[in-house]
C-alpha positions in Angstrom: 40.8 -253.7 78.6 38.3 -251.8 75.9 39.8 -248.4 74.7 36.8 -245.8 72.5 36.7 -243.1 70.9 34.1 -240.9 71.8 32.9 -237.0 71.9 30.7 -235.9 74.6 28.8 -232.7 76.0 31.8 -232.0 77.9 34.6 -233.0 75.0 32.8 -232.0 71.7 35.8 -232.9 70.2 37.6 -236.4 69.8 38.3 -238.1 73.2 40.1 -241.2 74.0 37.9 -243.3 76.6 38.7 -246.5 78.7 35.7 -248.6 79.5 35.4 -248.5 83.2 32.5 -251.2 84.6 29.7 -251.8 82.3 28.4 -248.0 82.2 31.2 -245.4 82.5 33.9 -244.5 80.5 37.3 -242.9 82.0 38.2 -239.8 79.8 41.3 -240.4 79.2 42.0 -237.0 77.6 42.1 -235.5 81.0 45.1 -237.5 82.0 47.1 -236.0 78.6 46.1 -239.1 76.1 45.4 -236.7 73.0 44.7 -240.2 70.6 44.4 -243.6 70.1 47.0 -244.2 68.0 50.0 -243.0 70.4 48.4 -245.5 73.0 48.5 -248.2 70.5 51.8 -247.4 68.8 53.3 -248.2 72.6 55.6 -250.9 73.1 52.8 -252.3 75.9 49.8 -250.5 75.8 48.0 -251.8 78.7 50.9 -250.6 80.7 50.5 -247.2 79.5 46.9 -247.0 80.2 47.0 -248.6 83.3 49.7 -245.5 84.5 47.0 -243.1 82.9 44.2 -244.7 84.4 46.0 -244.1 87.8 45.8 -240.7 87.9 41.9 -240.5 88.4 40.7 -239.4 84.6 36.9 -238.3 84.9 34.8 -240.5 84.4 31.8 -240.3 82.0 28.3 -242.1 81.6 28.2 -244.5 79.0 24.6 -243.0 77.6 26.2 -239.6 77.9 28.9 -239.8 74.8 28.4 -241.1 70.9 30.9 -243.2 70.5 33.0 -242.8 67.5 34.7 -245.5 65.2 37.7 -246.9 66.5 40.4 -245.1 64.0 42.1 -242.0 63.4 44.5 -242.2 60.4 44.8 -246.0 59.8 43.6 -247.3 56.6 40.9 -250.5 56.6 41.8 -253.5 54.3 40.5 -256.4 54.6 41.3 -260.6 54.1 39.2 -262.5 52.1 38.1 -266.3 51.7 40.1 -267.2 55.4 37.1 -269.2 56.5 35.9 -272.5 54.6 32.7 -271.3 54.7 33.0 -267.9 53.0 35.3 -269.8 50.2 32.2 -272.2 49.6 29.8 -268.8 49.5 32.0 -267.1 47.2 32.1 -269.7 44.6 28.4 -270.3 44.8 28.4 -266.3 43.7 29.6 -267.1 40.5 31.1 -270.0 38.6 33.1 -267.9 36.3 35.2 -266.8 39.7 35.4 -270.6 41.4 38.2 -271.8 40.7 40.5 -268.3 42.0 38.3 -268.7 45.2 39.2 -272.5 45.7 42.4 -271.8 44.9 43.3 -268.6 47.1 41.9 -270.5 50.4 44.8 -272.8 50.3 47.4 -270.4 48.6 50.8 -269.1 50.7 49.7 -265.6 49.7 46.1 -264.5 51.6 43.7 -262.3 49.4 43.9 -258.7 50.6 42.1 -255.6 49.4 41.8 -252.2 50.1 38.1 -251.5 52.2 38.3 -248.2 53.3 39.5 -244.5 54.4 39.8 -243.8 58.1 37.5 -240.9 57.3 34.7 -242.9 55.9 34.3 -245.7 58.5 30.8 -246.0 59.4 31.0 -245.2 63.5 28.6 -247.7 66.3 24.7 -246.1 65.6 25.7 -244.7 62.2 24.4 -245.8 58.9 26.0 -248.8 56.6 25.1 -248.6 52.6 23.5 -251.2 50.4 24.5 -249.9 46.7 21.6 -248.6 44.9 22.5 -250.4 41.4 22.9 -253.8 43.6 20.2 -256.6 44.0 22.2 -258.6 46.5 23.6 -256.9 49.7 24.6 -258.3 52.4 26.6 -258.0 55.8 29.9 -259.3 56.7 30.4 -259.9 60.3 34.5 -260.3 61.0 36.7 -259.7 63.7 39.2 -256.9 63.0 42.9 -256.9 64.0 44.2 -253.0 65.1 47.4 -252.8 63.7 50.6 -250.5 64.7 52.9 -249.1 62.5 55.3 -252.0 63.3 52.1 -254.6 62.0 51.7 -255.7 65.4 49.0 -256.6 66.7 47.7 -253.7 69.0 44.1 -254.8 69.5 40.5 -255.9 68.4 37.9 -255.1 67.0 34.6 -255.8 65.4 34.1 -254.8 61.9 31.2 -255.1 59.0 32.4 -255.4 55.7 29.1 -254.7 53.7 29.3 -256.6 50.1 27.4 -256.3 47.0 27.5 -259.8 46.2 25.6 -259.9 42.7 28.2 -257.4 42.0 31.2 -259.5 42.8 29.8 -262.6 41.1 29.5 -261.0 37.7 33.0 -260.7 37.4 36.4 -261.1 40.2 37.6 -257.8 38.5 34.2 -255.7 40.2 35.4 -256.5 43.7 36.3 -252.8 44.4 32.8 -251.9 43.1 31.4 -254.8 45.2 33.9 -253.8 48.4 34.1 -250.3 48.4 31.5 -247.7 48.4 29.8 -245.1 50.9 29.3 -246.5 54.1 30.2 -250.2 53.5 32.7 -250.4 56.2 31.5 -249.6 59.9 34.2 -250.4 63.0 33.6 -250.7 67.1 32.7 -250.1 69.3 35.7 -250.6 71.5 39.4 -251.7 70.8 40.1 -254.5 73.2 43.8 -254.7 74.0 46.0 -257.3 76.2 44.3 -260.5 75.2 46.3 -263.1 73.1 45.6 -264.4 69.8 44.9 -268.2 71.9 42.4 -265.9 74.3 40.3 -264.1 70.9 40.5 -267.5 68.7 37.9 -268.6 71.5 35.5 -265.6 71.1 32.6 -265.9 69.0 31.4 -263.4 65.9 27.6 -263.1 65.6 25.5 -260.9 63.8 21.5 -260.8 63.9 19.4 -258.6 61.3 15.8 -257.1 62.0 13.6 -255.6 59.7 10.8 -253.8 60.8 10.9 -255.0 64.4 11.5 -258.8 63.8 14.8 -261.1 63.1 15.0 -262.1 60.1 18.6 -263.8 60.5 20.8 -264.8 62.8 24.4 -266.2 62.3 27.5 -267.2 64.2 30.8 -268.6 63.8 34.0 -269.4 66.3 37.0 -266.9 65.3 39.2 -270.0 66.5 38.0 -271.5 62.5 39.9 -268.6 60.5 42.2 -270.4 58.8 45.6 -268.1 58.9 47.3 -266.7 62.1 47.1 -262.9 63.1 50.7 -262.4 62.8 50.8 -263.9 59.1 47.9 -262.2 57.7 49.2 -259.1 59.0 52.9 -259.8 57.8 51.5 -259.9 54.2 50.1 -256.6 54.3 53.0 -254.8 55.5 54.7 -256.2 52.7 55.6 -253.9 50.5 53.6 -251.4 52.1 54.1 -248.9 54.8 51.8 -247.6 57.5 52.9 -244.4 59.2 50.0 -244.7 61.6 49.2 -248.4 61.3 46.1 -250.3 60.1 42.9 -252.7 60.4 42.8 -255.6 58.7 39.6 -257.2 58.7 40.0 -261.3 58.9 36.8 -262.4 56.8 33.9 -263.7 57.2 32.2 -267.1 58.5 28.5 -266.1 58.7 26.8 -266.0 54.9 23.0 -265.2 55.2 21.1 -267.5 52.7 21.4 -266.8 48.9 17.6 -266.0 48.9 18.2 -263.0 51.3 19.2 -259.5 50.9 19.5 -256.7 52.7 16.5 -253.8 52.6 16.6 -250.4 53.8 15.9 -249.6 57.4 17.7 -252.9 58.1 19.2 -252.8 62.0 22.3 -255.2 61.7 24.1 -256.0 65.1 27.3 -257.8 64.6 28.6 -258.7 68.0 32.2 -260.3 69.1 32.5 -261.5 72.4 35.7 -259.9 73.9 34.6 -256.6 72.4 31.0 -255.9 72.0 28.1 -255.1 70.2 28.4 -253.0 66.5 25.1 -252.1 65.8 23.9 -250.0 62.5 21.0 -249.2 60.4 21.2 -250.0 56.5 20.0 -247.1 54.1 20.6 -246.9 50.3 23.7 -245.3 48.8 
């Protein structure tokens, strides 16, 4: 079940959408669903959009709507160095940071950080940054764990957590400038709720970048090889910390283009995830 936010000629303003077949989307509004957050703060969620659902909400053309990222007051953080493969990338970017990278893959605590304002999230079709005073930009495809305000688990989603990675490798302590910037976090294009955490660890994260009409990488990775469990990655961010309208926590990253390649603007980057679908965004300098 894939939930969306969405406007469309007939709703100009925020709608709350339930895929329906490959090419329609129920409007949910119409059967009193006002957001996506009082659907995912319910104690079972697919039950209350089945019931909705029931009650014959209009249905919509897929082409007809813009779809909108997949929050509404929920902050995006984000987990870093979960898969083996990103911990071996990040201590390529810089020797001087090795040993904390090596060291936090196998830690009790998980390396969390703060990615980005609901307001700011890059929506499906909308434009991701590369920082202007960066040399090496790249993409981060990761699967994306909707929160409630209980840190459940509500849903899915698929998330790019752009990263300035010559940034980052100067020195640990320019992660925020490396992390968080204009447009370096895009979300969608769908929530996908009433799967389990066995069902999702068999989906697979891609992501395939074109540049003026030809690939120029393609990468993929099994979600099934993140290292921590949804529930404990989530636990340590509610920690200490409360979320009146719940949270994304992005899960990190398996897929590292080559050190030789950066991203340029005008860049189309598709990050797909198989139970929820195809992000896809155009890089332009910030």
């Amino acid at each position: 079940m894939k939930l969306c936010r969405f406007q469309s000629p007939q709703s100009p303003w925020p709608c709350v959408g339930l895929l329906s077949g490959a090419h329609s989307v129920l409007d949910l509004s119409t059967v009193g669903v006002e957001s996506l957050t009082e659907l995912l703060e319910k104690s079972d969620p697919v039950a209350e959009v089945t019931r909705r659902a029931a009650r014959n909400p209009r249905a919509i053309p897929l082409d007809e709507i813009r779809l909108l990222a997949p929050v509404e007051q929920q902050e995006v953080w984000a987990a870093g160095v979960t898969y083996l493969q990103s911990k071996a990338a990040r201590m390529v970017e810089s020797e001087f940071s090795a040993t904390a990278y090596d060291r936090v893959y196998d830690a009790p605590r998980p390396e969390l950080f703060f990615k980005s304002q609901p307001g700011k999230v890059v929506p499906p079709l909308g434009r991701v940054g590369i920082r202007r005073d960066a040399k090496w930009n790249v993409p981060e495809p990761e699967l994306a764990l909707v929160l409630n305000s209980r840190g459940q688990v509500a849903g899915y989603t698929a998330g790019n957590d752009m990263s300035s990675r010559d940034i980052e490798g100067e020195n640990l302590l320019y992660l925020p400038q490396a992390k968080v910037y204009t447009a370096s976090c895009a979300l969608g294009p769908f929530v996908t709720i009433g799967v389990t955490e066995a069902e999702v660890r068999q989906w697979i994260v891609r992501v395939c970048i074109e540049r003026a009409g030809f690939e120029v990488f393609r990468g993929e990775t099994s979600v099934g090889r993140i290292k921590r469990g949804f529930d404990e990655l989530a636990g340590w961010l509610f920690r200490s910390q409360e979320f009146p309208g719940g949270a994304v926590l992005l899960t990190g990253t398996g897929v590292v283009p080559p050190d030789s390649f950066t991203l340029a603007e005008g860049d189309i980057v598709t990050i797909g995830v198989s139970g929820v679908g195809d992000l896809q965004n155009t890089v332009s300098i910030v």
